[in-house]
N, C-alpha and C positions, 0 to 999 in steps of 0.2 A: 304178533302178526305172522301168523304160518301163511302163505300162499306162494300160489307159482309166480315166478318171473315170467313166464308167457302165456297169455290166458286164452283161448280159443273160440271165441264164439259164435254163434252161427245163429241161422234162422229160418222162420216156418217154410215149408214146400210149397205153398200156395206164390209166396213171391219170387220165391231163390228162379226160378227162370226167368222171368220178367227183368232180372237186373245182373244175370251171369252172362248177358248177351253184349255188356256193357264193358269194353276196354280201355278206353283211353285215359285222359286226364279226369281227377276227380269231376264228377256230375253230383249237384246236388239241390236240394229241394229249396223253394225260396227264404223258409226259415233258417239254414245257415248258408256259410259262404266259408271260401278257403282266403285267410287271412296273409298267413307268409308259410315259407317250408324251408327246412333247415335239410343239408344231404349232411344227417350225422345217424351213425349206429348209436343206440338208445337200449340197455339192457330191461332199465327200471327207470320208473318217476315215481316224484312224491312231490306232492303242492302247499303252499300255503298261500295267506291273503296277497303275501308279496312276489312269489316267483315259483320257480318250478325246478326243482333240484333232480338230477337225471346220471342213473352212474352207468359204467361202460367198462370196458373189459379188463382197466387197471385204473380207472381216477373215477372220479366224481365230480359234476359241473353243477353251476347254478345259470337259468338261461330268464331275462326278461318277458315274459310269456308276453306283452305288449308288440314288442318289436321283433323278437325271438334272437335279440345279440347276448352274446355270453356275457355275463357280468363278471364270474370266474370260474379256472377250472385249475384243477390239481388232479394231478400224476401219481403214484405210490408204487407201480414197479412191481406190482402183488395183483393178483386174480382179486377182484370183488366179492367177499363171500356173504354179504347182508349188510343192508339199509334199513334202519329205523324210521319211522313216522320223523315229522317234524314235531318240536316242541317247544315253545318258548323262543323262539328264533334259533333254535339249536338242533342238530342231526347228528344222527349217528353213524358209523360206519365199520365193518370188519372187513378184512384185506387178509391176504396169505403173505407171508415171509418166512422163506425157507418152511422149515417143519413148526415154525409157532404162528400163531394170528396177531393182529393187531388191531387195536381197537381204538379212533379218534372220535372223540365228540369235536364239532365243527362249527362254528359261527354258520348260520345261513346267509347273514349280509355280510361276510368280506370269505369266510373259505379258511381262516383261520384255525388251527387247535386250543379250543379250549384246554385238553390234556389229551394224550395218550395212552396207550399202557400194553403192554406183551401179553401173550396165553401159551404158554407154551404145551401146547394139548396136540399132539403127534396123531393124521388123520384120523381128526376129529371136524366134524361139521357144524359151524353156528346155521340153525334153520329156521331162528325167529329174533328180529331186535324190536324191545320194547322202551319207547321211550317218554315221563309222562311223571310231573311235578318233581323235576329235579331229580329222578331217580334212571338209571337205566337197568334191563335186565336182557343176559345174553340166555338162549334158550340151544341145548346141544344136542346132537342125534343120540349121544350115549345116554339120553336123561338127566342131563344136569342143567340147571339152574344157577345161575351167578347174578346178583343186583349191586349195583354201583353207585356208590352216593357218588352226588355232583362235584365232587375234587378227582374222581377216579377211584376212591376206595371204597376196598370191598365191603360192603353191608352184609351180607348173606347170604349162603348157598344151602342148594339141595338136591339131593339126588334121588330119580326114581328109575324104575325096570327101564321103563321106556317112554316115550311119550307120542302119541297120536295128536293130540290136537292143542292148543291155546289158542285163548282168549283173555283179553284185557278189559275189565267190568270195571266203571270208579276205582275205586282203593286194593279192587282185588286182581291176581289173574287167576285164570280160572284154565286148570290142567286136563285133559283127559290122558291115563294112563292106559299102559299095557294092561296091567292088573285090575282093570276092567272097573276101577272107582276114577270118579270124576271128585278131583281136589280144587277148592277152592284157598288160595294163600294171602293171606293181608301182604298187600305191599310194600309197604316199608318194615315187614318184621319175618315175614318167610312162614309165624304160623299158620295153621289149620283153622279157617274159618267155619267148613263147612267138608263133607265130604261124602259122595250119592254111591253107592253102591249100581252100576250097571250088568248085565248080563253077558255081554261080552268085551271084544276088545276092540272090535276095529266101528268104533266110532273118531269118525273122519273130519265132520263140519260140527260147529257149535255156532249157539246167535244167541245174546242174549236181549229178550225185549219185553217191556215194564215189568221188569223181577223173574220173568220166565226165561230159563235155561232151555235153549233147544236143542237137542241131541240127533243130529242125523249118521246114518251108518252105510257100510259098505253093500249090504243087501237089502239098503233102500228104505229102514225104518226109520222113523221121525217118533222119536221120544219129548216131553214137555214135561219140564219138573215147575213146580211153584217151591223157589227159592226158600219165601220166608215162611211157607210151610212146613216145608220137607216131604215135598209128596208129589208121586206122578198124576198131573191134569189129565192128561189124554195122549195116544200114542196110535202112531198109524203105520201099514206098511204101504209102499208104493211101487210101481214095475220096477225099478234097477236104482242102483248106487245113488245116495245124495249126493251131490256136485255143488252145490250152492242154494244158501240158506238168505234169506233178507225181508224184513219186517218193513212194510208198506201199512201206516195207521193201525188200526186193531188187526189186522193183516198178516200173513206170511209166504211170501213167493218162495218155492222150491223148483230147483232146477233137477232133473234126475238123467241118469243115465239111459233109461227105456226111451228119450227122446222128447220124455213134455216139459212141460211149464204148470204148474199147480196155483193155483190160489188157494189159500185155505185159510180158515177163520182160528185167529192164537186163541182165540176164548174155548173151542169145543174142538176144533180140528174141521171141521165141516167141509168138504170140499166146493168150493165157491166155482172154480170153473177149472178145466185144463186144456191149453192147447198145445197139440203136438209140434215137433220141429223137424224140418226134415234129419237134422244130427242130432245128439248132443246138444244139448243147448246150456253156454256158459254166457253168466249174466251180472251184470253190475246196479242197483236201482239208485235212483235221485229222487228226490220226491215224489212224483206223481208219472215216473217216467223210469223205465228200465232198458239200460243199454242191450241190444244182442248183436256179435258178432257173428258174419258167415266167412271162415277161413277157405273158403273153395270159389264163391265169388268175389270175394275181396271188397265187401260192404260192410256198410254198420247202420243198425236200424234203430230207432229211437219207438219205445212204444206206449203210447197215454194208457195205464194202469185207471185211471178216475172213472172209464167207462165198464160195463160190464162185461164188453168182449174189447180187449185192448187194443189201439188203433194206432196205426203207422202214423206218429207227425213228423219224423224227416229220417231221408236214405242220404247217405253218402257214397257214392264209387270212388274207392280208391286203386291206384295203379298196382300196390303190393299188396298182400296179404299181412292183416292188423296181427299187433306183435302186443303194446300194451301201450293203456291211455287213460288219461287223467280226467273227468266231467264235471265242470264248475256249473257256476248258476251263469257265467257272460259266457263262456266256452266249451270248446273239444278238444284236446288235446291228444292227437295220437301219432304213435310208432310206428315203423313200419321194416322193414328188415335194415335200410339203412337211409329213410328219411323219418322230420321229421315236421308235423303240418300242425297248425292251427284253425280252429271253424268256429264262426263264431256270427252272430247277427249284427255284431255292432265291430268290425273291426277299426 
């Protein structure tokens, strides 16, 4: 799981006036409503079917996303250096201590250690926790790779030049290196399942959707391998950097740095429609629904993907500028520099 701890998003120029004129307390559309709000600084979340686990700038909390009361929270005295998905009722966590890391895997219902364990790796940075059937893997700036059987011992490691991208596919993850091949590793063994030769190196986003590898890069090019062929589908370039990749049915929404939004068809590449943003545009999709943040109005836009020209079904104003947020099927959950709110239809 590579991504940023603060994600930015914004939205088309058509509305961003109509809702930057907007300051007070949240305003918002009759499909949600502001449930409760919590005044806590919130680095990160990660969700599951039961709660909402949230870390900060030395512990890690679990909050009842119903009522928003902490159920528990733990202190560690160490910078936060990476949060693992949830798994199994279990989460993971790296901390700093002195010049070594530490690594707990945590009960999600009590806050407990499962186990432990020291790294003693001298400025070095964990930039990806992967967590997923009993196995964990830490993922490092220097290119290495470490997986943890579920006692805490080590299963496997590897090391490459460097690493640009992961991805976590069933049984595999799936690496993009400096050295310009894209490795894929069985996960409980560290070998070589597969491995693509690419043209360069600064491929930045990857997606994988029904067996297609998708390779987007720094000057905007969108590569598609067919997996169990071993062979590039189709491949396109676009005005500026890929920002974000996400698979909508036979579907692929690209977010790009020249400021659109792409539809394009995974079978051919076909361009289906693009609508510009007034920024950048960083984007999260749900089913039939792709979240956009605007960090300059301090909104968040909800957009129905089902139509041909995608359609506003709910604004929110909020009083801070969106930091990061979690989007169930009953809720919203989002951050803000140092509150934190619920929106939901049914609270």
């Amino acid at each position: 799981m590579i991504h940023a701890k603060l994600i930015k998003y914004l939205i088309f120029s058509l509305v961003a006036i109509s809702v930057s004129a907007q300051k007070q307390m949240p305003v918002l559309s009759s499909e949600l409503k502001l449930c409760w709000s919590q005044n806590i600084k919130v680095d990160e979340m990660i969700a599951d079917e039961k709660g909402i686990f949230m870390t900060f700038s030395d512990g890690v909390a679990s909050i009842d996303s119903s009522s928003g009361e902490i159920r528990w929270r733990n202190l560690y005295g160490g910078k936060i250096s990476a949060v693992s998905n949830v798994d199994n009722g279990k989460i993971a966590i790296v901390y700093e201590a002195g010049k070594n890391l530490i690594i707990r895997l945590l009960s999600t219902l009590t806050g407990l250690s499962h186990w432990q364990k020291e790294i003693g790796f001298n400025n070095v940075n964990v930039v990806s926790v992967f967590l997923t059937k009993n196995r964990l893997m830490l993922i490092f700036d220097d290119g290495r790779l470490i997986v943890f059987n579920e006692d805490g011992t080590e299963l496997w490691s590897r090391r490459f030049n460097g690493i640009k991208s992961a991805l976590l596919s069933d049984d595999k993850i799936i690496i993009a290196s400096t050295d310009k091949t894209i490795y894929g590793l069985h996960f409980n063994y560290g070998t070589i399942a597969f491995q693509i030769p690419t043209k360069n190196e600064s491929v930045n986003v990857m997606l994988m959707a029904k067996d297609k590898l998708l390779l987007g890069d720094l000057q905007g090019k969108i590569v598609v391998y067919d997996i169990n062929e071993r062979k590039v589908l189709w491949e396109i370039r676009l005005g500026g950097q890929i920002i974000n990749l996400a698979s909508f049915e036979d579907k692929v929404l690209v977010a790009s740095r020249d400021n659109f939004l792409y539809l394009l068809s995974l079978k051919n590449g076909d361009r289906l429609w693009k609508r510009r943003f007034e920024n950048t545009p960083y984007l999260r999709i749900f089913k039939d629904e792709v979240i956009v943040y605007d960090i300059e109005s301090k909104s968040i836009f909800l957009l129905t993907l089902s139509t041909k020209i995608p359609e506003i079904s709910t604004i929110i104003q909020l009083e801070d500028s969106p930091h990061t947020m979690i989007f169930s099927e009953d809720f919203l959950m989002i951050a803000t520099a140092d509150k934190l709110e619920k929106f939901s239809k049914n609270c």
